[in-house]
C-alpha positions in Angstrom: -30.8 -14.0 -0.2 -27.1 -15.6 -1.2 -24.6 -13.3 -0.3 -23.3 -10.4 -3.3 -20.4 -10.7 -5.2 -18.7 -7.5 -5.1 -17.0 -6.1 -9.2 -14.2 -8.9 -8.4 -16.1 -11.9 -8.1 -15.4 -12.0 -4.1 -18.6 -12.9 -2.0 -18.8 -10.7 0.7 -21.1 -12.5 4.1 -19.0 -10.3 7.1 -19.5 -7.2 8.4 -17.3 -5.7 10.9 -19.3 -2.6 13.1 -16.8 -0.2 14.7 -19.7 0.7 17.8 -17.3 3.2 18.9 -14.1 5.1 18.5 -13.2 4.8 22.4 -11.2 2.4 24.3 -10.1 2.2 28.0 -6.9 1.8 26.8 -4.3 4.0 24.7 -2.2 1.3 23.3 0.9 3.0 21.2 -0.1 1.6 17.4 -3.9 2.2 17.6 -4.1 5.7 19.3 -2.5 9.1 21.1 -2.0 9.3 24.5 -4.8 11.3 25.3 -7.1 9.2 23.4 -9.1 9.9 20.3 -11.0 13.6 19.2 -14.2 14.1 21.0 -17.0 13.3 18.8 -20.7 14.7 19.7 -23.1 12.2 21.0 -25.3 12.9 17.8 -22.7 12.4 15.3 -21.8 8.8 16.0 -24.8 6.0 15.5 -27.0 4.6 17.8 -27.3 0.7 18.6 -31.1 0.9 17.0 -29.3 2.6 14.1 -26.4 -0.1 13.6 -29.0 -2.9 14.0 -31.4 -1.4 11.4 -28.2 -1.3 8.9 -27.1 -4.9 10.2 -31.0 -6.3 9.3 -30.7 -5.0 5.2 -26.9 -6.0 5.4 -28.0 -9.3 5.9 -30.6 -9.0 3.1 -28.2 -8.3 1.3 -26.0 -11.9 1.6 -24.2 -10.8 5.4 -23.7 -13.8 7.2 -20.9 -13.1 10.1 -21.0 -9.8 12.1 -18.2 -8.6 14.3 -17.8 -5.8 17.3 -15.2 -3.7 17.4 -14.3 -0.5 18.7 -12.3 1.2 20.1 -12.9 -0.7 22.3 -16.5 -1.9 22.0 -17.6 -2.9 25.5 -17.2 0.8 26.4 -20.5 1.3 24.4 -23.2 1.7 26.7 -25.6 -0.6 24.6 -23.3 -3.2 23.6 -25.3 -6.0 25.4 -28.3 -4.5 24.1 -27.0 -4.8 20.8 -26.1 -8.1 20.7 -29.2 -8.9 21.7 -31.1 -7.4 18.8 -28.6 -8.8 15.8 -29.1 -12.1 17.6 -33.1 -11.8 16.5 -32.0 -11.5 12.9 -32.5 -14.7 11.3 -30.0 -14.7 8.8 -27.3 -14.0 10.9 -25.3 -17.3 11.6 -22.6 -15.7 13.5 -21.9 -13.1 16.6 -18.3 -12.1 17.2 -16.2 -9.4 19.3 -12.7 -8.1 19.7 -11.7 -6.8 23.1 -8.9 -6.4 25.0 -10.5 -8.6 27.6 -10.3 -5.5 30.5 -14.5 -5.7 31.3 -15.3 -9.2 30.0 -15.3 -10.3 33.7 -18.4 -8.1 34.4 -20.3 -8.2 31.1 -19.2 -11.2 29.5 -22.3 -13.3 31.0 -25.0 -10.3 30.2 -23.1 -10.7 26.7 -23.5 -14.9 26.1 -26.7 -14.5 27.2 -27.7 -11.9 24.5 -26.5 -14.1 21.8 -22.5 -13.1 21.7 -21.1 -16.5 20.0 -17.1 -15.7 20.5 -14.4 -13.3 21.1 -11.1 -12.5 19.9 -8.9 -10.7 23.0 -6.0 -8.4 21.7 -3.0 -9.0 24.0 0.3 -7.9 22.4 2.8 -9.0 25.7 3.1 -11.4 28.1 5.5 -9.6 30.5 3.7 -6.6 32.5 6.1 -4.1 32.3 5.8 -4.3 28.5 2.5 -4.5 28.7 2.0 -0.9 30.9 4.1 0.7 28.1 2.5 -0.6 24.8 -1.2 0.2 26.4 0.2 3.4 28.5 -2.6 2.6 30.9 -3.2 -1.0 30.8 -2.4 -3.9 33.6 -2.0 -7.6 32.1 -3.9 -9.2 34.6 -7.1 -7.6 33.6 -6.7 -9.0 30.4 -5.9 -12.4 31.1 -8.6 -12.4 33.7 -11.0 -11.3 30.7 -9.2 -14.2 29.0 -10.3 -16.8 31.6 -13.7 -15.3 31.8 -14.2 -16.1 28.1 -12.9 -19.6 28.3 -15.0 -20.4 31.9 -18.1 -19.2 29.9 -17.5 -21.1 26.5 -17.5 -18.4 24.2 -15.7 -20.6 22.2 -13.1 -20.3 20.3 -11.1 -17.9 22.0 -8.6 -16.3 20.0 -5.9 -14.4 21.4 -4.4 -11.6 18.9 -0.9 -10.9 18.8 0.6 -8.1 16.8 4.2 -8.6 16.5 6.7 -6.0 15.9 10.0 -6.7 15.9 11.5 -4.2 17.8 9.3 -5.2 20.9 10.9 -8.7 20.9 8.3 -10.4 22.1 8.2 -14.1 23.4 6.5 -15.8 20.3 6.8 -19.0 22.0 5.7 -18.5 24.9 2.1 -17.4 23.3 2.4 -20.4 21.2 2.3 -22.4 24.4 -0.7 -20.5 25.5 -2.2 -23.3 22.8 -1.0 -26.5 24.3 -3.1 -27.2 27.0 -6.0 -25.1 26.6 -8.5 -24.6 23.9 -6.8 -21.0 23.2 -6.6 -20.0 19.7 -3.2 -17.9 19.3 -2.9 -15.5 16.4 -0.1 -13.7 15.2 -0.7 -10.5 13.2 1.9 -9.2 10.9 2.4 -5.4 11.9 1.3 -3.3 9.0 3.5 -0.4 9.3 1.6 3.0 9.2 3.4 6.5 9.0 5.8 8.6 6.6 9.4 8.2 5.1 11.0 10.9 7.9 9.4 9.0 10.7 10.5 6.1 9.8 14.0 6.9 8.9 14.2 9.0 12.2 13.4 5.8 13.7 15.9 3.8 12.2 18.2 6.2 13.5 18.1 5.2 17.1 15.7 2.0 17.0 16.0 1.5 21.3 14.8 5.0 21.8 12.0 4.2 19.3 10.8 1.1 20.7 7.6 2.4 22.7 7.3 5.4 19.8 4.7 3.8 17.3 5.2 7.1 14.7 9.3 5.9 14.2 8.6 1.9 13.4 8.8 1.1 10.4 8.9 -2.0 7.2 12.0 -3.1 9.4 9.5 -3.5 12.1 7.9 -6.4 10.2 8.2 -10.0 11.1 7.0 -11.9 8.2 5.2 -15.1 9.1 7.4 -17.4 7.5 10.5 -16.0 9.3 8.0 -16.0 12.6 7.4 -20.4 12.0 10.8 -20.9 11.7 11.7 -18.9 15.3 8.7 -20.6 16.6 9.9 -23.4 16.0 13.8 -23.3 17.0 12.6 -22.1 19.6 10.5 -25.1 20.9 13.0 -27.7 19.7 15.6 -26.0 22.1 12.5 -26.4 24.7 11.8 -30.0 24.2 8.4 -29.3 21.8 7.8 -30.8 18.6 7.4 -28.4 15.6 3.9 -26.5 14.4 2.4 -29.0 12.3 -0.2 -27.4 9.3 -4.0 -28.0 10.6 -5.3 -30.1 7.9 -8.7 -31.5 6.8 -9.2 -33.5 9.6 -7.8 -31.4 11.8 -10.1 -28.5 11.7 -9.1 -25.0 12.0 -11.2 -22.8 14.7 -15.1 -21.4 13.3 -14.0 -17.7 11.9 -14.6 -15.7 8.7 -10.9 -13.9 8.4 -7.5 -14.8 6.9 -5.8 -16.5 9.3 -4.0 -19.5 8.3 -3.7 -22.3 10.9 -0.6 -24.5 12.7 -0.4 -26.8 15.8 1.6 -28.6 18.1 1.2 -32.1 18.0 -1.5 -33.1 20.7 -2.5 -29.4 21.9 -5.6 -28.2 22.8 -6.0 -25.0 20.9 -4.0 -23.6 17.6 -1.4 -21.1 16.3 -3.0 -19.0 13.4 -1.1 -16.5 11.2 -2.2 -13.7 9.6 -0.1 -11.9 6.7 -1.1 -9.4 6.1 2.1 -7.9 4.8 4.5 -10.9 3.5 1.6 -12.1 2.1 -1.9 -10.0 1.0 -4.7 -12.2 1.5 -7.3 -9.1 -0.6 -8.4 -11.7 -3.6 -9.8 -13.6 -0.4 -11.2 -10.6 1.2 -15.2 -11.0 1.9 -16.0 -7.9 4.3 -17.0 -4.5 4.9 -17.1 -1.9 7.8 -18.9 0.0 9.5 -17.7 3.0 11.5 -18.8 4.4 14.5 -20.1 7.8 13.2 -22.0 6.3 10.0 -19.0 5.4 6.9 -19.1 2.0 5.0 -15.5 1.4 4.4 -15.1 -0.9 1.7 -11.0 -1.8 2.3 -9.5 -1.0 6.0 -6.0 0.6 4.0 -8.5 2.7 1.7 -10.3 6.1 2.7 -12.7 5.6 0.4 -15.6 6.3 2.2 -19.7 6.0 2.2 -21.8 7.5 4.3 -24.8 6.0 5.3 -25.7 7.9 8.6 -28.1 10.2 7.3 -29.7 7.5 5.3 -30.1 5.8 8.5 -32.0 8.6 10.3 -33.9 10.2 7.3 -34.0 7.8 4.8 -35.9 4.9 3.3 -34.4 0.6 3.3 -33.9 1.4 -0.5 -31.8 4.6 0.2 -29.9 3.0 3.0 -29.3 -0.1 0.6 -28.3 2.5 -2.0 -25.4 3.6 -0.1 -24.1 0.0 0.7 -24.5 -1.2 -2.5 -22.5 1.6 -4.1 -19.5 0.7 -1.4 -19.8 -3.0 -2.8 -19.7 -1.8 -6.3 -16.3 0.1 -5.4 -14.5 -2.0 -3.2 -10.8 -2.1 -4.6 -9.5 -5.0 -6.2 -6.7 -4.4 -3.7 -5.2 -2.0 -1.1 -1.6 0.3 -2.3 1.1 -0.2 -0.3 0.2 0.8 3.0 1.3 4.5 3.8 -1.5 5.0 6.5 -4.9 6.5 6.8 -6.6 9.9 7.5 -8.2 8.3 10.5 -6.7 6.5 13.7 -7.1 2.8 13.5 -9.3 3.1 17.2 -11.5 4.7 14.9 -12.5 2.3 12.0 -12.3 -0.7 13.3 -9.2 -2.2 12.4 
């Protein structure tokens, strides 16, 4: 079946599953410190449950299917998983986001199930940095996960940056990351989440508030067009030449998402931007999500939810199609300015 068109006209072909709401790390923006709310076991879906939903998604016109978590190689049946939305014909496309700690040990089981790529979130280069955005984390895990990923050609590799002002991180030195490998760098506008009195609190004193993800703020936003031009001041003071658009013949990397794409003349890999804030990409939006305890969420900045858990366990392909046709119906033309969400971002997938 061709994909469905939701009320706005916008075809929707990709999923994204939140397979869980935990994550080995705590990084400042997407959790607190002593991780999410325990959930009981029976409360959040099963891997036979998520496949069942992904086999009358696709029905249904999904094309592109995504892992996230948390932190989705936490979940015990990820490889399993994988392995079963790999036998669904219509599925063209098998993609995770990590932050790259336990590719090393289960990134073969995973290429072998049918994984096609990965994205790996990695916010810092420097390692002190790094320890204090993920509270937990150590940077050479992660850039061993990256190396794994590349040695086993789950290609492209994309490597997500979040950027937030107030961390004044070394854009160009993940741009570089691009030049002589085949890594695909992505900077993410940071969509600032929380209330007026945090954020003027934080405004207040913004060193203290640097590591305190509740006090940033619009302030903290680097909008992409502001984020070329340092890019590229930056490399001309290095020697580089400028980020070039990645035209026609110059194809941008295989992925389903918003990302616009730039490169340096001659590299290996690209710089993609994604803006979310400076610049809403929603009349383009073709996805839905699926969290870990059983909610189709039509918009990520929405909390417009469907549940489709029970359906899952109790009910019939019709009623289970029911409830994902109804959060198709109501997906919003576009999001409200973004004043933050009833749930973590850990927990739906973000």
């Amino acid at each position: 079946m061709e994909k469905l068109h939701d009320a706005y006209g916008r075809g929707i072909d990709y999923l994204r599953i939140s397979v869980t709401d935990k994550c080995n790390l705590r990084c400042i923006y997407c959790m607190p410190a002593d991780g999410v709310p325990f959930r009981p076991h029976e409360e959040l879906l099963r891997a036979e449950e998520i496949a069942r939903f992904t086999r009358l998604a696709a029905h249904e016109g999904i094309r592109r299917v995504r892992l996230t978590g948390g932190e989705p190689l936490v979940f015990k049946g990820v490889v399993d998983l994988v392995r079963e939305l790999r036998a669904i014909p219509e599925i063209e496309d098998i993609s995770l986001t990590t932050n790259g700690v336990l590719l090393p040990r289960l990134a073969p089981e995973l290429k072998r199930a049918g994984l096609d790529r990965v994205n790996i979130s990695l916010d810092t280069l420097d390692a002190e940095q790094f320890r204090r955005v993920t509270r937990v984390g150590d940077l050479d895990a992660t850039l061993a996960g990256i190396e794994t990923a590349l040695a086993l050609g789950l290609d492209p590799v994309k490597i997500n940056c979040v950027v937030v002002r107030r961390l004044k991180q070394d854009v160009l030195a993940f741009a570089r990351l691009s030049v002589d490998r085949p890594l695909h760098v992505r900077f993410i506008e940071y969509m600032p989440i929380g209330n007026d009195e945090t954020r003027s609190h934080g405004a207040l004193d913004p060193e203290a508030a640097t590591y305190d993800a509740a006090l940033w703020g619009k302030s903290d936003v680097v909008p992409t067009a502001e984020l070329i031009d340092k890019i590229n001041a930056q490399a001309a003071a290095a020697g580089l030449e400028p980020l070039e658009p990645v035209g026609e013949k110059d194809p941008a990397p295989l992925g389903a998402g918003p990302a616009r794409y730039w490169r340096f003349p001659g590299a290996a890999g690209t710089v993609g931007f994604i803006s979310a804030m400076s610049n809403h990409f929603c009349s383009r939006c073709n996805r839905l999500r699926l969290t870990a305890d059983g909610m189709i969420r039509p918009c990520l900045f929405s909390d417009d939810e469907y549940p489709v858990r029970d359906a899952l366990r109790r009910g019939t392909d019709d009623e289970v199609l029911a409830v994902y046709r109804a959060a198709l119906e109501h997906k919003p033309k576009e999001h409200e300015l973004i004043e933050g969400t009833e749930r973590f971002m850990s927990q739906i997938g973000g």
